[in-house]
BAMARKE-464630 format. One record per residue (C-alpha): residue number from 0; z, y, x; residue in one letter. Coordinates in pm, 1 decimal, always signed. Example, Ala and Ser with C-alpha at 12.3 -4.5 7.8 and 13.67 -1.06 7.14 Angstrom:
+-----+----------+----------+----------+-----+
|   n |       c3 |       c2 |       c1 | res |
+-----+----------+----------+----------+-----+
|   0 |   +780.0 |   -450.0 |  +1230.0 |   a |
|   1 |   +714.0 |   -106.0 |  +1367.0 |   s |
+-----+----------+----------+----------+-----+
***
This chain:
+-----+----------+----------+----------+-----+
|   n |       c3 |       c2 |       c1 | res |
+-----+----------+----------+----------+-----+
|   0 | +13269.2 | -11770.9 |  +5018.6 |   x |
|   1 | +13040.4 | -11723.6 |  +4748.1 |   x |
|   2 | +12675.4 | -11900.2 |  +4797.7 |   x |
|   3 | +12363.7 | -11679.9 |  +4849.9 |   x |
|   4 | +12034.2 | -11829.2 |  +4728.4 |   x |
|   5 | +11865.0 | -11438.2 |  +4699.4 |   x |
|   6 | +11871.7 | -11097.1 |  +4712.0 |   x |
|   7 | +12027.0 | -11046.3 |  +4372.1 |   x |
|   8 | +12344.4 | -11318.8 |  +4495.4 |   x |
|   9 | +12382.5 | -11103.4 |  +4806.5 |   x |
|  10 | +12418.5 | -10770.3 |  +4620.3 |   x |
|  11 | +12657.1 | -10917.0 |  +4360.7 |   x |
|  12 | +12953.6 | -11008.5 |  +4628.1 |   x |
|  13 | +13320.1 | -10916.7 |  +4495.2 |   x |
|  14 | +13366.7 | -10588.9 |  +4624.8 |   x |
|  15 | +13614.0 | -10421.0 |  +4414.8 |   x |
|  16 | +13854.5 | -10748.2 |  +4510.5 |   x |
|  17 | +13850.3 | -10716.7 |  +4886.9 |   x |
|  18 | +14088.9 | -10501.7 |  +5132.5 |   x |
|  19 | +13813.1 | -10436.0 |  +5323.4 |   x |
|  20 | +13628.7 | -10245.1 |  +5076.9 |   x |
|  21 | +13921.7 |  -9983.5 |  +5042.5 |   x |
|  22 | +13980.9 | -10004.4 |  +5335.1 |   x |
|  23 | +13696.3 |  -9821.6 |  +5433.8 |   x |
|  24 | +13667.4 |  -9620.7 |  +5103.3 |   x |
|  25 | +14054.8 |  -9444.6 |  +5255.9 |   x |
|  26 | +13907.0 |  -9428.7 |  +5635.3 |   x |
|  27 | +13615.4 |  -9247.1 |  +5511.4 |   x |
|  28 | +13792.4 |  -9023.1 |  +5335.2 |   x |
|  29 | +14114.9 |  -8993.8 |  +5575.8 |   x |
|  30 | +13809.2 |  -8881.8 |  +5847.4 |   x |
|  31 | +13627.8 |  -8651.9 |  +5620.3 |   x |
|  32 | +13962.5 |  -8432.2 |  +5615.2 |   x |
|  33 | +13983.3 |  -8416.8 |  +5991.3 |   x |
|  34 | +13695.5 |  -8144.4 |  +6049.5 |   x |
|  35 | +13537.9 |  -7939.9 |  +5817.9 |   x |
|  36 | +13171.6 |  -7902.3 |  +5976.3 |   x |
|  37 | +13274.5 |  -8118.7 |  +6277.5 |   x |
|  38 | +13520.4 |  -7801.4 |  +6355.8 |   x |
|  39 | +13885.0 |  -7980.4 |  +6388.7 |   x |
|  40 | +14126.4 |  -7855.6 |  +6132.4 |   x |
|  41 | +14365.2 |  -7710.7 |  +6439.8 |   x |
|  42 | +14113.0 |  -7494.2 |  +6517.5 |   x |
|  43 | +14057.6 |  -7373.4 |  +6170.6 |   x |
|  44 | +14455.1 |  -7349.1 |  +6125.8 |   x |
|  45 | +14543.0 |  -7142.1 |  +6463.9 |   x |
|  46 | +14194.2 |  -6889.0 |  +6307.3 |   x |
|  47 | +14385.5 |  -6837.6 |  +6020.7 |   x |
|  48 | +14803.1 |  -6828.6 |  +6134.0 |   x |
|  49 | +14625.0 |  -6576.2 |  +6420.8 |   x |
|  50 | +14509.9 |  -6364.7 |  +6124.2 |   x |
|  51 | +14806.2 |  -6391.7 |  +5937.1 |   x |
|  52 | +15014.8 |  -6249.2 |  +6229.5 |   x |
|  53 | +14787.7 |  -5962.4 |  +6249.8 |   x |
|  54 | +14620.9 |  -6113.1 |  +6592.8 |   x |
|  55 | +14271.0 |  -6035.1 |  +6489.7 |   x |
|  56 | +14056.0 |  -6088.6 |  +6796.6 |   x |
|  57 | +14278.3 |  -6320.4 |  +6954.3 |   x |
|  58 | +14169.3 |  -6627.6 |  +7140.9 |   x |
|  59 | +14223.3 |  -6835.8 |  +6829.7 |   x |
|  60 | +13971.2 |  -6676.2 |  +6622.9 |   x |
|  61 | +13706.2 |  -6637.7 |  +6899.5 |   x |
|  62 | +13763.7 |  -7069.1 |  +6968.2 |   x |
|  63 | +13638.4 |  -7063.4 |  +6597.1 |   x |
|  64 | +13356.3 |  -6875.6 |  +6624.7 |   x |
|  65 | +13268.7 |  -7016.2 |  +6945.8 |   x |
|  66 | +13312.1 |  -7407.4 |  +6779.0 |   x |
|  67 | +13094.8 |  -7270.9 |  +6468.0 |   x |
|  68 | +12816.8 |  -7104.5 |  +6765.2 |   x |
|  69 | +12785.3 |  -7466.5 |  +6881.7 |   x |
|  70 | +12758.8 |  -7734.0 |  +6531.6 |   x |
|  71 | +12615.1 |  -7482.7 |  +6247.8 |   x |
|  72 | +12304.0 |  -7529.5 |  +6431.7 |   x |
|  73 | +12288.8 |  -7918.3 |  +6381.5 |   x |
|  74 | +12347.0 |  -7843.1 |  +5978.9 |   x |
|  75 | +12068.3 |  -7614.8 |  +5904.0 |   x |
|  76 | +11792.8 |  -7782.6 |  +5748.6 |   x |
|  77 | +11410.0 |  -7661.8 |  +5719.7 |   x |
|  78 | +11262.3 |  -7689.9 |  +5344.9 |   x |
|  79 | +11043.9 |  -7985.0 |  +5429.9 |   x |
|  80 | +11336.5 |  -8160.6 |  +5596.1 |   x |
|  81 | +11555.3 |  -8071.2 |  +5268.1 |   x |
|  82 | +11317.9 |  -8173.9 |  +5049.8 |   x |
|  83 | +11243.6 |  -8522.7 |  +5211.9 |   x |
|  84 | +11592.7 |  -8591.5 |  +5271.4 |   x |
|  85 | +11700.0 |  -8482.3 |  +4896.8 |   x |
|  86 | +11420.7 |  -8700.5 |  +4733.9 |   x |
|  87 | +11455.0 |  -9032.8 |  +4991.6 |   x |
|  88 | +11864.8 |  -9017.5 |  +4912.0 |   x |
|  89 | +11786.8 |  -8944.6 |  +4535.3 |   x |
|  90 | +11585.8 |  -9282.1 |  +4518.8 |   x |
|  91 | +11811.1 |  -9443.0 |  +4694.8 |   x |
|  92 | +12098.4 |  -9339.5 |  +4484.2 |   x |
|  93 | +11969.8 |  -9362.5 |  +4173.6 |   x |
|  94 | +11807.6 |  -9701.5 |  +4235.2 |   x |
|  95 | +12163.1 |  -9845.5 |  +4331.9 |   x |
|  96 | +12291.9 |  -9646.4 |  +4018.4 |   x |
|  97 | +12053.7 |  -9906.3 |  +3814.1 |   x |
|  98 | +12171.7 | -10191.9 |  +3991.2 |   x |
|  99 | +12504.1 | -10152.7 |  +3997.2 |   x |
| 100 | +12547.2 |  -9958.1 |  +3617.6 |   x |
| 101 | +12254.5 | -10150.1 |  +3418.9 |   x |
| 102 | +12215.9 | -10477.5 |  +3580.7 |   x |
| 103 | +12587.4 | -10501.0 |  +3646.2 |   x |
| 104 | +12587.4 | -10573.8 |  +3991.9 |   x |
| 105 | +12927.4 | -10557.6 |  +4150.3 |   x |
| 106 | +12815.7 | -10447.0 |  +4511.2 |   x |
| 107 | +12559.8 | -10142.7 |  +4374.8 |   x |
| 108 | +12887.5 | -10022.2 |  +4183.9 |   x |
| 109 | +13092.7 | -10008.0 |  +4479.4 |   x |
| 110 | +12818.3 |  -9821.2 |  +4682.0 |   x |
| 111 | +12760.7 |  -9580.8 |  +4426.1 |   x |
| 112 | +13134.0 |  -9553.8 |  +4389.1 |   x |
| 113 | +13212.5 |  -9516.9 |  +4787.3 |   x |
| 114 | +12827.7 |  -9334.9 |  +4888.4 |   x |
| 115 | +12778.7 |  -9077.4 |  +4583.8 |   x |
| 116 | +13092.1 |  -8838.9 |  +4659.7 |   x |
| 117 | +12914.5 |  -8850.9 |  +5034.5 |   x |
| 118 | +12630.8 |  -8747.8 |  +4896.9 |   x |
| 119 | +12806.6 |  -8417.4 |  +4756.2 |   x |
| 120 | +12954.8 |  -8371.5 |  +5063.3 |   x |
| 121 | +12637.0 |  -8360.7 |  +5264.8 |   x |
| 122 | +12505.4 |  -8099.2 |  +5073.4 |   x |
| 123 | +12825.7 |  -7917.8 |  +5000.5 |   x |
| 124 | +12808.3 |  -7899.3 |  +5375.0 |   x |
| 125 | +12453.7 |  -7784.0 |  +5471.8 |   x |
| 126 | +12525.3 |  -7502.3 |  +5170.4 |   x |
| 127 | +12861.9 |  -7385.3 |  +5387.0 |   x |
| 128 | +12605.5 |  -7369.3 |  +5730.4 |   x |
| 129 | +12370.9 |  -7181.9 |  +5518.5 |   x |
| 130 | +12637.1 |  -6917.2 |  +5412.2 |   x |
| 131 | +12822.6 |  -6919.4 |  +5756.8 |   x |
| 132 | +12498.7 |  -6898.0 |  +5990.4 |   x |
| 133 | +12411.4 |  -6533.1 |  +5911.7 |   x |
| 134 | +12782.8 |  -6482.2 |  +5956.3 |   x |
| 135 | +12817.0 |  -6608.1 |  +6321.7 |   x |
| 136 | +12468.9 |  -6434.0 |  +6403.3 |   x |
| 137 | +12626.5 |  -6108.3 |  +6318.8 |   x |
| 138 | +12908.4 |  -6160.3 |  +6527.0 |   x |
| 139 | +12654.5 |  -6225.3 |  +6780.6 |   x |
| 140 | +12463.9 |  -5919.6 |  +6755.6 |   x |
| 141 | +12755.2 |  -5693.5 |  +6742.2 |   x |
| 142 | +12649.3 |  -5622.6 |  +6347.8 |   x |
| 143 | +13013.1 |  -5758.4 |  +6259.8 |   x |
| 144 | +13299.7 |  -5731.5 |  +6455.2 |   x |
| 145 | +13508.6 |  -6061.0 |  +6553.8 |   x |
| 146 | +13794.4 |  -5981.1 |  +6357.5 |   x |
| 147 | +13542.6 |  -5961.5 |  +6056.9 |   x |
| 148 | +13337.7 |  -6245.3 |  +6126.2 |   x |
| 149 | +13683.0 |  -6472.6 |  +6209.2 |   x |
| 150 | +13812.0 |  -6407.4 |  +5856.0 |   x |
| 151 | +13467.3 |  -6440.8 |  +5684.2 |   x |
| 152 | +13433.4 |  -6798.3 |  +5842.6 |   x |
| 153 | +13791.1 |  -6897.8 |  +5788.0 |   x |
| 154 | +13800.0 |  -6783.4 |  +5463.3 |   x |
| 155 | +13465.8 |  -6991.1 |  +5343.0 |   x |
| 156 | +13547.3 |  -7255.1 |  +5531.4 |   x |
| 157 | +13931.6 |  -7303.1 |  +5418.2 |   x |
| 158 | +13788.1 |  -7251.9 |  +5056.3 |   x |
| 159 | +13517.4 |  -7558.2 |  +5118.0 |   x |
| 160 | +13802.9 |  -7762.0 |  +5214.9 |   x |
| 161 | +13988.7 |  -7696.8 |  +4949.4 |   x |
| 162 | +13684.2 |  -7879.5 |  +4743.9 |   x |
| 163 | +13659.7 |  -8146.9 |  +4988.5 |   x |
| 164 | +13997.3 |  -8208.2 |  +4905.7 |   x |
| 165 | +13951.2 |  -8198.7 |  +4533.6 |   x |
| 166 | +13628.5 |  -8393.0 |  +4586.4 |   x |
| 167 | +13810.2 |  -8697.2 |  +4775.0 |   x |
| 168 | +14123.7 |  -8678.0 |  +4525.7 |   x |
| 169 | +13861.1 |  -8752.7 |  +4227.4 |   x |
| 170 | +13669.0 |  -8952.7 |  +4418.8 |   x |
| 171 | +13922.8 |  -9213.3 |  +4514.1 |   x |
| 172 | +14083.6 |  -9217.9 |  +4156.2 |   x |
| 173 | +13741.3 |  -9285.9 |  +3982.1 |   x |
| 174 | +13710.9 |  -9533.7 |  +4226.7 |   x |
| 175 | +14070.7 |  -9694.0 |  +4242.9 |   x |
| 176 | +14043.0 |  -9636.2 |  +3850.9 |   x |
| 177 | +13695.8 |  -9864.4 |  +3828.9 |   x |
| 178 | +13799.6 | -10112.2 |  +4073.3 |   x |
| 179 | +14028.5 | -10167.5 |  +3859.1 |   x |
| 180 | +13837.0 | -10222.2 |  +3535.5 |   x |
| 181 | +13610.3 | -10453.3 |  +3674.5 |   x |
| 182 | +13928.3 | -10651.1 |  +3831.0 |   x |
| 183 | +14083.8 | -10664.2 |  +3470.7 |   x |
| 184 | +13723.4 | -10723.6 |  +3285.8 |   x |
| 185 | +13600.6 | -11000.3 |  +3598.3 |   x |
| 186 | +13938.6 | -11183.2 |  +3634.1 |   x |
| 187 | +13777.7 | -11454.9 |  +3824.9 |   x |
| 188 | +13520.9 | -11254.7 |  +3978.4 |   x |
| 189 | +13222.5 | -11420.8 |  +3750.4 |   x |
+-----+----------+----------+----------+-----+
***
């Protein structure tokens, strides 16, 4: 157990060499891919097979639209909300990025490593409740039929997992590939 006399000990604990750390960096990730929005991927699956059988207002495509109805709301964020959120998280970020990339401090790196693609995420999320919100309140207002606004959702939102997937893939091999370096150039952890 390495010995902590201040803040700049704490924050340069061997992260890259314990299970835990990847650990959680594969949880994370392994939960990300369960939902896309908080929608469950079952849901999203059934939308699209329903579709692809020609069942176009069947009850799987309506249990989409009705799951979207109830979390797109919790996404949508006002301009002042976006802004303060963007800069808070930007100073965050980038002040770990100094830490952990200038001042070589083991425990920034594996923030920035395991927090940054999260940070993507966020917003590649609020951007899909942007795009799907007018879509749902169509449906909703009979401007869009249910067979149109089903397939508009799916689509968009099969197409943003496909990125979350890419996302996670490069993500964990930058990662796994860093963790690495630093084991090979920090043998002993010093």
């Amino acid at each position: 157990m390495p010995q902590v006399d201040s803040l700049i000990g704490l924050l340069d604990s061997r992260s890259f060499m314990t299970i835990w750390y990847w650990l959680t960096l594969i949880g994370m990730w392994s939960a990300t891919g369960r939902s896309v929005l908080g929608v469950p991927s079952e849901v999203l699956a059934r939308a699209r097979a329903a579709r692809a059988k020609g069942d176009i207002d069947g009850p799987a495509v309506i249990a989409l639209l009705d799951w979207l109805s109830l979390v797109l709301p919790r996404w949508q964020l006002g301009p002042r909300e976006g802004v303060v959120f963007l800069g808070v998280t930007s100073f965050l970020m980038s002040s770990m990025t100094v830490l952990g990339f200038v001042f070589w401090l083991e425990l920034a790196q594996a923030l920035v490593l395991l927090l940054f693609p999260f940070w993507l995420l966020f917003w590649m999320r609020t951007r899909l409740a942007r795009r799907l919100m007018p879509v749902i309140e169509g449906a909703q207002d009979d401007r869009l039929s249910l067979a149109e606004a089903g397939a508009e959702c799916a689509r968009k939102m099969a197409w943003h997992r496909t990125l979350v997937t890419m996302l996670s893939i490069a993500a964990v091999a930058v990662t796994v590939l860093w963790g690495t370096l630093w084991a090979i150039m920090h043998p002993n952890g010093l």
